[in-house]
C-alpha positions in Angstrom: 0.0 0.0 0.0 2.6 2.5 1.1 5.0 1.8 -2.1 1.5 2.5 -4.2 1.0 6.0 -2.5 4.9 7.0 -3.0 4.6 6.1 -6.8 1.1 8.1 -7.1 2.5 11.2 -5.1 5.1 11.2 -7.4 3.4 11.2 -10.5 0.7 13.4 -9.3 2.1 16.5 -11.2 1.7 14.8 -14.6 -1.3 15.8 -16.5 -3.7 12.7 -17.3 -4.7 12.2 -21.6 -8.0 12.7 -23.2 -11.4 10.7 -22.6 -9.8 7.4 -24.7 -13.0 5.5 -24.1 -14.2 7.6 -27.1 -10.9 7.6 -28.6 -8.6 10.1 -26.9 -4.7 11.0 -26.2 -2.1 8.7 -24.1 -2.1 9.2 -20.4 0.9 9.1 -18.4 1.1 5.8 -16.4 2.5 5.2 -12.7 4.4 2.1 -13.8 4.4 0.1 -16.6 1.1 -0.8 -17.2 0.0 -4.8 -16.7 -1.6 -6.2 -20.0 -3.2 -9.4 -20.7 -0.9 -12.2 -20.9 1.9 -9.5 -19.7 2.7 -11.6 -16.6 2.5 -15.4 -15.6 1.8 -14.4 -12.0 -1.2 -16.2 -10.3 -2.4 -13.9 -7.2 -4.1 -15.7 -4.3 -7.4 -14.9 -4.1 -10.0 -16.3 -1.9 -10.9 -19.7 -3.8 -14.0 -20.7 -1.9 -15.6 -17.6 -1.3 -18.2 -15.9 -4.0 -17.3 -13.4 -6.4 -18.6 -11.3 -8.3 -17.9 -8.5 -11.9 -18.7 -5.1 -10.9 -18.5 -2.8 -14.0 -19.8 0.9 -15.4 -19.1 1.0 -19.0 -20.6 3.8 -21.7 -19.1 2.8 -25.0 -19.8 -1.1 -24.7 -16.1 -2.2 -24.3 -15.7 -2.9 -20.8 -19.1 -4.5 -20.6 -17.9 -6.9 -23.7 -14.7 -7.6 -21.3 -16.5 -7.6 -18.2 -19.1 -10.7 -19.4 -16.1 -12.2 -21.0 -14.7 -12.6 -17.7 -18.0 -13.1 -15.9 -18.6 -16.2 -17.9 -14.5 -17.5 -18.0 -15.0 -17.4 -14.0 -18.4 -18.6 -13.6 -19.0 -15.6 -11.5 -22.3 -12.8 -10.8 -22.3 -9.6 -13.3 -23.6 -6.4 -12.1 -23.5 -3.3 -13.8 -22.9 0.4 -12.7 -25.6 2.5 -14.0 -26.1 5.9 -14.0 -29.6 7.3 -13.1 -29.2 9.3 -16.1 -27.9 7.7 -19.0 -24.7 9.0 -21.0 -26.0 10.0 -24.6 -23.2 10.8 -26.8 -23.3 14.3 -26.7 -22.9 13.7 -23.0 -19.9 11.3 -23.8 -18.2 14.4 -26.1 -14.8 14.6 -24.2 -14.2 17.7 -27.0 -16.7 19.5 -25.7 -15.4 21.2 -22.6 -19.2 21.8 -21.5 -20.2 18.2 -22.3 -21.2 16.2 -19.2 -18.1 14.4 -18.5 -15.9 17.2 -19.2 -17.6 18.8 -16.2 -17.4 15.6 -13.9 -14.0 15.3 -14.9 -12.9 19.5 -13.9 -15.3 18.8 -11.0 -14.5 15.6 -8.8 -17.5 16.3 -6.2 -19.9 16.3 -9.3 -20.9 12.1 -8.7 -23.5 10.9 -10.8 -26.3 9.1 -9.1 -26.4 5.2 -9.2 -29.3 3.2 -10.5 -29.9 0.6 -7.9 -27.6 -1.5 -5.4 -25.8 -4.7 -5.6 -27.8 -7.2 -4.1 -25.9 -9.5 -1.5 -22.6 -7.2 -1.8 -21.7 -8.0 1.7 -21.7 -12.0 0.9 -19.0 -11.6 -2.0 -15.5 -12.1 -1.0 -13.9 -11.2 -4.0 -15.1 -8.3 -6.6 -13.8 -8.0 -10.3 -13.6 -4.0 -11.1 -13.9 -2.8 -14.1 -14.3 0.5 -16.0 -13.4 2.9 -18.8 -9.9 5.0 -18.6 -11.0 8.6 -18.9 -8.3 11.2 -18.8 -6.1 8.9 -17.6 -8.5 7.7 -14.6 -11.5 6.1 -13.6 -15.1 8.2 -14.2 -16.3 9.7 -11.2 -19.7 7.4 -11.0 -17.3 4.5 -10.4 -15.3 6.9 -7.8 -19.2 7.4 -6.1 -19.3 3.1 -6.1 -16.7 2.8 -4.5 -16.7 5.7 -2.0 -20.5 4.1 -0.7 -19.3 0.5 -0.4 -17.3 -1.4 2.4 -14.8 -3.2 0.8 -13.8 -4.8 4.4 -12.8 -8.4 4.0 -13.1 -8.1 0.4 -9.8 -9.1 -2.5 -10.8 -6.3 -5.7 -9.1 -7.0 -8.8 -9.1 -3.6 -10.9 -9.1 -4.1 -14.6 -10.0 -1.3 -17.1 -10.6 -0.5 -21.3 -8.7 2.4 -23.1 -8.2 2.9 -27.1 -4.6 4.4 -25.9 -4.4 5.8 -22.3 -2.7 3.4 -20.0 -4.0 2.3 -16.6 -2.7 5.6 -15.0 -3.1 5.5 -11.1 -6.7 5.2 -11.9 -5.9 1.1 -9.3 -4.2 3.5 -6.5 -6.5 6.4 -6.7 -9.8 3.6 -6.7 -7.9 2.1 -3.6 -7.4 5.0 -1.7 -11.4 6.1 -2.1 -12.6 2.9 -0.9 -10.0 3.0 2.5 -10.7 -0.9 3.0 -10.3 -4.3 1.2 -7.2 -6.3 -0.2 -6.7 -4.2 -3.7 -4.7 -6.0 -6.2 -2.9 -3.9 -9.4 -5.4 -3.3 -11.8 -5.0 -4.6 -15.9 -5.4 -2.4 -18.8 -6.8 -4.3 -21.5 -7.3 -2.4 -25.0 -10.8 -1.7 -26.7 -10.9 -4.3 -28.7 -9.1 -6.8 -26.6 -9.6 -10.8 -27.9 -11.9 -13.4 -25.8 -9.1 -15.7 -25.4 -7.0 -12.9 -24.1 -9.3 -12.0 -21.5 -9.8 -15.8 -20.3 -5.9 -16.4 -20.9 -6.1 -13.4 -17.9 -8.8 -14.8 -15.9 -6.7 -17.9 -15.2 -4.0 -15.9 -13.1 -6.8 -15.8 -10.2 
């Protein structure tokens, strides 16, 4: 924990790319980012307890990867879902008065969640996942994390981008929640194959 804070006070001075879920500019990472089949490390996660994929996506790649996994594992899916849907215009990262160009100047702005993950306090292990914008999670996945306990709980990050890296976007997520066993998170790329996802899956 305390190596992951030095590295992300370090590089807190960089500035973050563009929205690359809608195709944006590279972000600066905090280490060299972990891609699938990068590393033939198996983690120890909790092998009898349930688990589930927690995901927000608003282009459809990190709901492809998240089901991907979801089925590979066996495992519940639930999605992150904002009250009010993104439309595209609100998705416009050009647009500086666009909706998440405003929720990305303004970090208390935290769109409101549709619904609650039923039985979160029986899963032992949650699966992560999100869209890289500007270099970081978007703040609705920020507001999930801020409301749930993670206590007791292993959370594998894992994240799309079209060319930002994985940033600090793991630290920063672990830091909000204040509780649980956080492992590095996984950049995977847009389009990312099915049998490089499940070639991933197998390393928990």
């Amino acid at each position: 924990m305390m190596w992951k804070k030095a590295i992300a006070l370090s590089c807190a001075f960089l500035a973050a790319g563009g929205l690359t879920g809608c195709g944006g500019t590279t972000g600066v990472p905090h280490r060299e980012d972990k891609a699938a089949g990068a590393s033939s490390e198996t983690h120890m996660v909790k092998k009898d307890g349930k688990a589930i994929v927690v995901y927000f996506s608003a282009t459809g790649n990190t709901k492809r990867a998240a089901e991907i996994i979801a089925r590979a594992k066996g495992l519940d899916v639930w999605e992150i879902k904002p009250k009010e849907p993104y439309t595209d215009s609100d998705l416009d990262y050009r647009n500086d008065n666009s909706r998440v160009s405003r929720e990305h100047q303004d970090r208390s702005i935290m769109p409101e969640i549709d619904g609650d993950v039923p039985g979160w306090d029986s899963y032992e292990t949650v699966f992560l996942g999100y869209p890289i914008w500007w270099g970081e999670a978007p703040n609705i996945v920020y507001h999930f994390v801020r409301n749930h306990d993670f206590s007791g709980k292993q959370v594998i990050p894992f994240c799309t981008s079209h060319s930002s890296g994985l940033g600090d976007s793991d630290v920063l997520l672990e830091e909000t929640a204040k509780s649980g066993e956080w492992f590095p998170g996984t950049r995977f790329s847009g389009g990312v194959s099915e049998g490089d996802l499940i070639d991933w899956t197998k390393h928990f």
